[in-house]
C-alpha positions in Angstrom: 11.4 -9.0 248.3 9.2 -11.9 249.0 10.5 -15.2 249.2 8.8 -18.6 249.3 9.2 -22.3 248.7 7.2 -22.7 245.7 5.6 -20.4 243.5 2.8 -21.8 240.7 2.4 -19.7 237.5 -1.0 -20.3 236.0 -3.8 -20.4 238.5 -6.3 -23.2 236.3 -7.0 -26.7 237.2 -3.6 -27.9 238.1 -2.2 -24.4 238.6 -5.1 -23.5 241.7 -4.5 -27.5 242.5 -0.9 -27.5 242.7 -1.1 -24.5 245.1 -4.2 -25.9 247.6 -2.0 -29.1 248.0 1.4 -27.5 248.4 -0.2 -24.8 251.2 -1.7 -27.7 252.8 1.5 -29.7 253.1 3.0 -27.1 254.7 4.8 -24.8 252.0 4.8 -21.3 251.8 2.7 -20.5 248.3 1.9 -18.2 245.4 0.2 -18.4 242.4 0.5 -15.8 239.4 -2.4 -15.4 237.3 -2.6 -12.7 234.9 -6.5 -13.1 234.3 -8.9 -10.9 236.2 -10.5 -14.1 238.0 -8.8 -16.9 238.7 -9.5 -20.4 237.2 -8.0 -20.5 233.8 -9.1 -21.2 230.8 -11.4 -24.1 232.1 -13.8 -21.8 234.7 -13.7 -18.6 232.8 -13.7 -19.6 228.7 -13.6 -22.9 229.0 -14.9 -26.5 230.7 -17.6 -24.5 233.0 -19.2 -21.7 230.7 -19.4 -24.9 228.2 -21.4 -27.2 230.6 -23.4 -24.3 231.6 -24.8 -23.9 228.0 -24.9 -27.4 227.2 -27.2 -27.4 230.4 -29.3 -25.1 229.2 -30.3 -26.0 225.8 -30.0 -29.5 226.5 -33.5 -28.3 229.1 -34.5 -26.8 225.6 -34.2 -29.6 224.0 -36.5 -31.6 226.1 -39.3 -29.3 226.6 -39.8 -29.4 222.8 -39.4 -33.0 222.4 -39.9 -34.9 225.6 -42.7 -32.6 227.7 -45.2 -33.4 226.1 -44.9 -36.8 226.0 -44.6 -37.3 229.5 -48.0 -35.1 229.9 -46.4 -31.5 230.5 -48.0 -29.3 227.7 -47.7 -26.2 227.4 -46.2 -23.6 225.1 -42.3 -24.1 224.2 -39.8 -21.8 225.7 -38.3 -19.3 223.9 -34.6 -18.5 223.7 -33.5 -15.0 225.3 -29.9 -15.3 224.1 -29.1 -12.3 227.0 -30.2 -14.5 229.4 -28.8 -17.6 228.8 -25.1 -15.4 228.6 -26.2 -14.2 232.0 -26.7 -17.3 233.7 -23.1 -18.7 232.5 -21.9 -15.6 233.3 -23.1 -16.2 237.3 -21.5 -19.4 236.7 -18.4 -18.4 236.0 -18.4 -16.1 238.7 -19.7 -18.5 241.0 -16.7 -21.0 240.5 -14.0 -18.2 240.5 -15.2 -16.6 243.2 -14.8 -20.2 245.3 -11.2 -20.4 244.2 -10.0 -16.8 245.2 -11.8 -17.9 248.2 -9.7 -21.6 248.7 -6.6 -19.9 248.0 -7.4 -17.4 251.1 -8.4 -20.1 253.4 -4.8 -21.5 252.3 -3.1 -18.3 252.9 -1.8 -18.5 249.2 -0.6 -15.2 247.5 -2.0 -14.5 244.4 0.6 -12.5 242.4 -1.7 -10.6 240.5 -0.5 -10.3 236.8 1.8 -12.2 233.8 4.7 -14.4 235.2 8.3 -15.5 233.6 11.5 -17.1 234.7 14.5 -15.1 234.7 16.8 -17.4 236.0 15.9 -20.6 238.5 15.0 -19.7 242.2 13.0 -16.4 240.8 9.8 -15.3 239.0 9.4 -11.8 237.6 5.6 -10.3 238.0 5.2 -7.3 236.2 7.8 -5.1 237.7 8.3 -6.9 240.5 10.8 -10.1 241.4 10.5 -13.1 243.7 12.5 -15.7 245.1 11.5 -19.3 245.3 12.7 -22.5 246.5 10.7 -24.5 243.6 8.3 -23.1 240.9 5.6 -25.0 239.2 4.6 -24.1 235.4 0.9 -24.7 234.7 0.4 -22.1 231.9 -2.2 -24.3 229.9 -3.0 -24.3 226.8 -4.1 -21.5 223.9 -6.5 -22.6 220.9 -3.7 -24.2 217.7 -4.7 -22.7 214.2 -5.8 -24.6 211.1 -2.8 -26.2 210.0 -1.6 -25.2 206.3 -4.8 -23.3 205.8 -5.2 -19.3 206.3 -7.6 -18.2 208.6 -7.3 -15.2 210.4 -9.9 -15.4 214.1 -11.8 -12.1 214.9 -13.9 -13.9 217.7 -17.1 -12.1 216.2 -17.5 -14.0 213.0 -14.5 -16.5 213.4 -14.1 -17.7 216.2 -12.4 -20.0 218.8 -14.2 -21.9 221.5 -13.5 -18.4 223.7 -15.7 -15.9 220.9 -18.1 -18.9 220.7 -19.6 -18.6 224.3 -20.0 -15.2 223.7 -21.5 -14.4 219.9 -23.9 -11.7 220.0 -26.7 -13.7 218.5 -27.5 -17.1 217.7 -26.3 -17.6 214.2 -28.8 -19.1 211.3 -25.5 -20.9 209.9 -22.3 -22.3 212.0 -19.8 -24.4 210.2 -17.3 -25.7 212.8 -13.9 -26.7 211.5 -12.7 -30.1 213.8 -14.8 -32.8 215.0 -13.0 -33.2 218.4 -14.5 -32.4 221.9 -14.6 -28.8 222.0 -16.1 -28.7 218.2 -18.8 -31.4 219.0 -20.0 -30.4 222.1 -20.6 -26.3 221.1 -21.5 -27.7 217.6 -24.4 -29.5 220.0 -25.1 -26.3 221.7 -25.7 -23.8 218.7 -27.9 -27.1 217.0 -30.3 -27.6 220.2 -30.5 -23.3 219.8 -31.9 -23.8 216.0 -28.8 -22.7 213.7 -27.5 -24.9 211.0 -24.3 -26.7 212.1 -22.1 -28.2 209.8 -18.8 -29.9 211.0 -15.7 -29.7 208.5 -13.1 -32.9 210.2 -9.9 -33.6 208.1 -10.3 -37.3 209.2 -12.9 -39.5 208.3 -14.3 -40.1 211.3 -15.4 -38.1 214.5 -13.7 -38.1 218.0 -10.0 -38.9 216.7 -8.3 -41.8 219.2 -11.9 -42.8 220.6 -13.1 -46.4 220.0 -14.0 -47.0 216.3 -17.6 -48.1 217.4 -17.9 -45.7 219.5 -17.5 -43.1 216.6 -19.7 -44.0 214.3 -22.6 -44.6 217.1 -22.5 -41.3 218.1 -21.7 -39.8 214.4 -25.5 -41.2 213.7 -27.1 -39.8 217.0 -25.7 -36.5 216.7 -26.7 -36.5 213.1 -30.0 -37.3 214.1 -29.8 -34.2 216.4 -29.5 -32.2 213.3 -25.6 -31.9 212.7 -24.2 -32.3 209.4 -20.9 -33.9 208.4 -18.3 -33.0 206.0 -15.6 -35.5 206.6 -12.3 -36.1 205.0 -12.3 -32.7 204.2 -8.9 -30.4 204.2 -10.2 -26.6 204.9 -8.0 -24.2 202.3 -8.9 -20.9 203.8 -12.1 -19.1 205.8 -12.9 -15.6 203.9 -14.3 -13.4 206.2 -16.9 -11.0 205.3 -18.5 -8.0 207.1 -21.7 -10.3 208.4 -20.8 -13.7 207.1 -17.6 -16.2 206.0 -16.8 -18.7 203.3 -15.0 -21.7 204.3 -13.4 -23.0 201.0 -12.1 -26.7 201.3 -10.8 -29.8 199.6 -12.2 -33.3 199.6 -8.9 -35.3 200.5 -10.6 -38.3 198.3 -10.8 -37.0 195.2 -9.2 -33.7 196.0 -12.5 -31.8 194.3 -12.7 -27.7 196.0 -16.1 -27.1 197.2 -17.2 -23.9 199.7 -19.5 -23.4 203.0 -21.8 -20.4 203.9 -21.8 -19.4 207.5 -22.8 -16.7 209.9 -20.4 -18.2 212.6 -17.1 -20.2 211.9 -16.3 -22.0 214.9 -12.1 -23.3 215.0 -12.0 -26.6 217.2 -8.8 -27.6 215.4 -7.0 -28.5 218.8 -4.4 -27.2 221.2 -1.3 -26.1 221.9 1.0 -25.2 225.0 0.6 -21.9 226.0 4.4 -20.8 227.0 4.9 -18.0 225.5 7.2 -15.2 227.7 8.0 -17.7 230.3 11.8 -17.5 229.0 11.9 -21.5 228.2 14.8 -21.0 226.1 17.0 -18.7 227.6 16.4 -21.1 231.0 17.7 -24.3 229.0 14.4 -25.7 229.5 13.5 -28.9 227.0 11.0 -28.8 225.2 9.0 -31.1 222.3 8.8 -30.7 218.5 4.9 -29.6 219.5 6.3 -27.3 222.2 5.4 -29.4 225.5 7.7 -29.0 228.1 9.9 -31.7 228.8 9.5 -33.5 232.6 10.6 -36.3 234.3 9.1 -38.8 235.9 8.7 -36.6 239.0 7.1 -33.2 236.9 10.5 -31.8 237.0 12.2 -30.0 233.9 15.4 -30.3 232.7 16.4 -27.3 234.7 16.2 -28.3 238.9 14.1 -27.0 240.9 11.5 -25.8 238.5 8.3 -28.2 237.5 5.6 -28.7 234.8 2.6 -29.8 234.8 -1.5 -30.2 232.6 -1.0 -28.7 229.2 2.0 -27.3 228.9 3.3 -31.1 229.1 3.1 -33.9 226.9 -0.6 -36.0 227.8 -4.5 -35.5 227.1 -5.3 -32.0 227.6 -7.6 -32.8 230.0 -8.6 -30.6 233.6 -8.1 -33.9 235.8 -5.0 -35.1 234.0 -3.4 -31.3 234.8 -5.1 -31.6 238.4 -3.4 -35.0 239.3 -0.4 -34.1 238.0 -0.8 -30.8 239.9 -1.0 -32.5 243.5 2.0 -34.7 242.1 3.8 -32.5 241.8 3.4 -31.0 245.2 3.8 -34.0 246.7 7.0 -34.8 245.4 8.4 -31.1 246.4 6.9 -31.6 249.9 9.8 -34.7 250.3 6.8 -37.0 249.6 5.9 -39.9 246.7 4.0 -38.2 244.0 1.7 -40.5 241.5 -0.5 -40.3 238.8 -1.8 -43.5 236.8 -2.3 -42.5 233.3 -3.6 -45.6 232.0 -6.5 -44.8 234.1 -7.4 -41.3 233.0 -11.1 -40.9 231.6 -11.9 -38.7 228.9 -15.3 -37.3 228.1 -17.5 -35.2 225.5 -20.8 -33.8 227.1 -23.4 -33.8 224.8 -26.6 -35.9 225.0 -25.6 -38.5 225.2 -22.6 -38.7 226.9 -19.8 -40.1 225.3 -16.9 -41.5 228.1 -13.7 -43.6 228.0 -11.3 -45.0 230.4 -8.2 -47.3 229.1 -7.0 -49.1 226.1 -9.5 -49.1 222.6 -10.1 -51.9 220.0 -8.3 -50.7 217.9 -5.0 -50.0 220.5 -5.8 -53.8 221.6 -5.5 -55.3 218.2 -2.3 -53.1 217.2 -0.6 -54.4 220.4 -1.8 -57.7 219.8 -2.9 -58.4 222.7 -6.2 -61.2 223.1 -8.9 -59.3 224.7 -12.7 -60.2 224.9 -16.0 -57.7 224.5 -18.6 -57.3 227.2 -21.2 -55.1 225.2 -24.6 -53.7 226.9 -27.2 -51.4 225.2 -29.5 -48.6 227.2 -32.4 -49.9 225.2 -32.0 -52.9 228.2 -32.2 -50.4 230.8 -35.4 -49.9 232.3 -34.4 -45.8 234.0 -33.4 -45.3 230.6 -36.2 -46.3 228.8 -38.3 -44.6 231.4 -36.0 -40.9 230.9 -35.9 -41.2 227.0 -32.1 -41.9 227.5 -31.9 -45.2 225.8 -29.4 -44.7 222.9 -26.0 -45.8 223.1 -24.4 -48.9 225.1 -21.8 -49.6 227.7 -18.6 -51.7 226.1 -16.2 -52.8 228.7 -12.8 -55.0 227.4 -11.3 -57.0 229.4 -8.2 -59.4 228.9 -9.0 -62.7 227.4 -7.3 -64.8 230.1 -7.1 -63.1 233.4 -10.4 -61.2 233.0 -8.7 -58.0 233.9 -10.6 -55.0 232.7 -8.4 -53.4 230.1 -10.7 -49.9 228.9 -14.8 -49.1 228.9 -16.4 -47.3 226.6 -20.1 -45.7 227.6 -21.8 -43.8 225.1 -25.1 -43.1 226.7 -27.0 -41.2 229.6 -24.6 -39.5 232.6 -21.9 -41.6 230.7 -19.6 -39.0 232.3 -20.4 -40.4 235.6 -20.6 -44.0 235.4 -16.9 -44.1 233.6 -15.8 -43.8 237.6 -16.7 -46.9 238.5 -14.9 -48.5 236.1 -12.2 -46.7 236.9 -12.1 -47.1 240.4 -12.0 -51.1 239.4 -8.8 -51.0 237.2 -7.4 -48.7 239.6 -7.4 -51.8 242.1 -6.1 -54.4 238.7 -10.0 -55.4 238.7 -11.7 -58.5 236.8 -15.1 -57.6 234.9 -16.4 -60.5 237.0 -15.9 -58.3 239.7 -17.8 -55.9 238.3 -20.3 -58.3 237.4 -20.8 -59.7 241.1 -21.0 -56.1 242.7 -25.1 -55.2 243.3 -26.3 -52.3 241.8 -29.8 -50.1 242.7 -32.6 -50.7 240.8 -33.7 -48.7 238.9 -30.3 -47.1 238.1 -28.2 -46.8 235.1 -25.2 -47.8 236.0 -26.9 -51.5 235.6 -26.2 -51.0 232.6 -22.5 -51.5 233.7 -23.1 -54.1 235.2 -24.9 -56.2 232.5 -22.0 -55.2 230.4 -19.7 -57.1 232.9 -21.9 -60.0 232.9 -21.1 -59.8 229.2 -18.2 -60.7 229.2 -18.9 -63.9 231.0 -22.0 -66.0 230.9 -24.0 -63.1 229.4 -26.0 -60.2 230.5 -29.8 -60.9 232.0 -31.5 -58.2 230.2 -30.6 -58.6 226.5 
C-alpha cells in the first residue's frame, strides 16, 4: 500500500495548486481526481470553456458592429455552432493536458478515480486504500438549485452552466434564472450569438454584493447589448416540454404570476460545496449551515491532520481565492507560514466590458461607518479607449478620508480584469491613491484611466 505525506482530493484550481506547491517543497504527493482530465470544474465545464466562448463571439460581435467602421468591409461571419464547440473543446484540452503534464514534472501521483476519508491518515480510491501523513480537501463546488421553486435540470433544455457550453444549437429564446457571474456572462454569450436572452434575478438589482453604481452602469450596457431584465422576480417552477420550457414566476412587488417562453433555460442560481461521499460526518468534520467545511486559520479542519480549502470552505467561490488558499495550505504542512489576504481578493465578470472589484464597496463603507472619499474616472477620457470603441464604463477607486489609504476599486470598462491588479498590488503594500496617482503610466494605455481616477481623489484628474 502506498504511503505519502499528503494526499489532495480534487485536482481543480487549488486541488492541482495545492499539489504543485507541496511536491515542490519537498513532500511526497497525490492527487485524486475522478474526472477523465484533470482541472476541475474551472478547465473542463467551467472558467476556461466560458472565456473561450466569450472570446469568440465577443470577435463576432465586433465584425458586425465595429469593422466597418474602422474601414474593414466585407461580408459578416457566420456562426458554425460545430466549430465554435470545437475550438473550446482544443481549449479545454489544451489546459488539461498542461496540468497532467505539471503534475509529472512534479512526480505527483494522480490517483485516478472518486476519493473519501475513511478514517484520518487514509484515503479510499475506488477499491484501493492509502496512507497519508496530511490530506487536503479541494472537492469544489456543484451548481445549487432554485431555492423553493421545482425545477428538475436535463442539461438539453434546462440547464446548468455545464449543459450550457454544450447545447446542440443556438437557441431562438434563453431565459436565464440568476443575474450573478455565471448567468451574465453566458447570458452575454448566447446574446452576441443572436438568441433572445431574458434574465429572471430574485433581487432587484444585478451582480449581488458588487458596488451599487457599478450595477446599474453595467445593467444599462448590457441592456443595450440586447439582454432583457426581469428583476425582483421569485421563479415558481420551469415546465419542461419536449422542444421548449415555461418558466412561471412571481413579481415579489405586487406578487402578480406571470410566465416566460424559452428554447433554453439556463440555472445560474449559485453554488454549493461539493462534499458529497467524502465521509464528513462519520470523520467528525464541522461543517456550516450552507455545508462549508469548517477550517482554522491555518486550512485545517476540526479533525488534525486533514485540510480544506476553495469551495468547499466558507469565502468567494473564486479560482484564485481556492489557488491561494491551496499554496497556504501547503505551506503550512511543509513546517512553513502559510498566508492569504482576503481583503485583497479581486473578483470579476467577463463580458464586454469588464466588470472588476478589489476591496470594500460604498455601500460596505457607509454600513461600517467609516469616512471614505471617491476618486471617479470615465473611459470616455481615455484616448486608447476612444480609439478601440471601449469607452463605456469608469474606474472608481475609494480611499480613506484621512490617511488616503486605498480602501476598494471598482473598474467597469475595457480589460477591467486586468487593470484590477494594479490596484491590488498597491493595497497589498497598505498604498495611498496618491501613490497611485504619482506612479507614470504609458501613453496610450488604459490603465491611465487608473491613474486619473487616483488623481481624483486629490486635486482632480487632467482629462475630465
Amino acid at each position: 500500500m502506498a504511503s505519502y505525506d499528503v494526499i489532495i482530493i480534487g485536482s481543480g484550481p487549488g486541488g492541482y495548486v495545492a499539489a504543485i506547491r507541496c511536491a515542490q517543497l519537498g513532500l511526497k504527493t497525490a492527487c485524486v481526481e475522478g474526472r477523465e482530465t484533470l482541472g476541475g470544474t474551472c478547465l473542463n465545464v467551467g472558467c476556461i470553456p466560458s472565456k473561450a466562448l466569450l472570446h469568440a463571439s465577443h470577435q463576432l460581435h465586433e465584425a458586425e458592429h465595429n469593422f466597418a467602421r474602422m474601414g474593414l468591409k466585407g461580408k459578416a461571419p457566420s456562426v458554425d455552432w460545430k466549430q465554435m464547440l470545437a475550438y473550446k473543446d482544443e481549449v479545454i484540452g489544451q489546459n488539461t493536458k498542461g496540468i497532467e503534464f505539471l503534475f509529472k514534472k512534479n512526480k505527483i501521483d494522480w490517483l485516478k478515480g472518486w476519493g473519501s476519508i475513511p478514517e484520518a491518515g487514509k484515503v479510499r480510491v475506488g477499491d484501493e486504500t492509502f496512507d497519508t501523513k496530511n490530506i487536503i480537501i479541494a472537492t469544489g463546488s456543484e451548481t445549487s438549485p432554485v431555492p423553493g421553486a421545482d425545477v428538475t435540470v436535463d442539461e438539453k433544455i434546462v440547464v446548468t452552466s455545464t449543459g450550457a457550453l454544450e447545447l446542440s444549437k443556438v437557441p431562438k429564446k434563453m431565459t436565464v434564472i440568476g443575474a450573478g457571474v455565471i448567468g451574465l456572462e453566458l447570458g452575454s454569450v448566447y446574446a452576441r450569438l443572436g438568441s433572445e436572452v431574458t434574465v429572471v434575478e430574485f433581487l432587484d438589482h444585478v451582480t449581488p454584493g458588487m458596488d451599487g453604481e457599478v450595477q446599474k452602469n453595467f445593467q444599462k450596457l448590457l441592456k443595450k447589448q440586447g439582454l432583457e431584465f426581469i428583476l425582483g422576480a421569485a421563479v415558481q417552477s420551469v415546465e419542461a416540454l419536449k422542444t421548449k420550457a415555461k418558466v412561471h414566476y412571481k413579481l415579489r412587488k405586487d406578487d402578480s404570476e406571470h410566465q416566460l417562453d424559452a428554447d433554453v433555460v439556463l440555472v445560474a442560481t449559485g453554488r454549493r460545496p461539493f462534499t458529497e461521499g467524502l465521509g464528513l460526518g462519520e470523520l467528525g468534520i464541522e461543517t456550516t449551515k450552507g455545508g462549508q467545511i469548517k477550517t482554522d486559520k491555518t486550512w485545517q479542519t476540526s479533525v488534525k491532520g486533514i485540510y480544506a480549502i476553495g469551495d468547499a470552505i466558507e469565502g468567494p467561490m473564486l479560482a484564485h481565492k481556492a489557488e491561494d488558499e491551496g499554496m497556504a495550505a501547503a505551506e503550512v504542512i511543509a513546517g512553513k507560514h502559510g498566508h492569504v489576504n482576503y481583503g485583497v481578493i479581486p473578483g470579476v465578470i467577463y463580458t464586454h466590458p469588464e466588470v472588476a472589484a478589489v476591496g470594500e464597496t460604498e455601500e460596505t463603507l457607509k454600513d461600517q461607518g467609516h469616512a471614505y472619499k471617491v476618486g471617479k474616472f470615465s473611459f470616455m477620457g481615455n484616448g486608447r479607449a476612444k480609439a478601440n470603441f471601449a469607452a463605456d464604463g469608469f474606474v472608481k477607486i475609494l480611499a480613506d478620508k484621512e490617511t488616503d489609504r486605498i480602501l476598494g476599486a471598482h473598474i467597469i470598462g475595457p480589460m477591467a480584469g486586468d487593470l484590477i491588479h494594479e490596484i491590488c498590488v498597491a493595497m497589498e503594500f497598505g498604498a495611498s491613491s496618491e501613490d497611485l496617482a504619482l506612479t507614470c503610466h504609458a501613453h496610450p494605455t488604459y490603465s491611465e484611466a487608473v491613474r486619473e481616477a487616483a488623481l481624483a481623489c486629490g486635486d482632480g484628474p487632467i482629462h475630465s
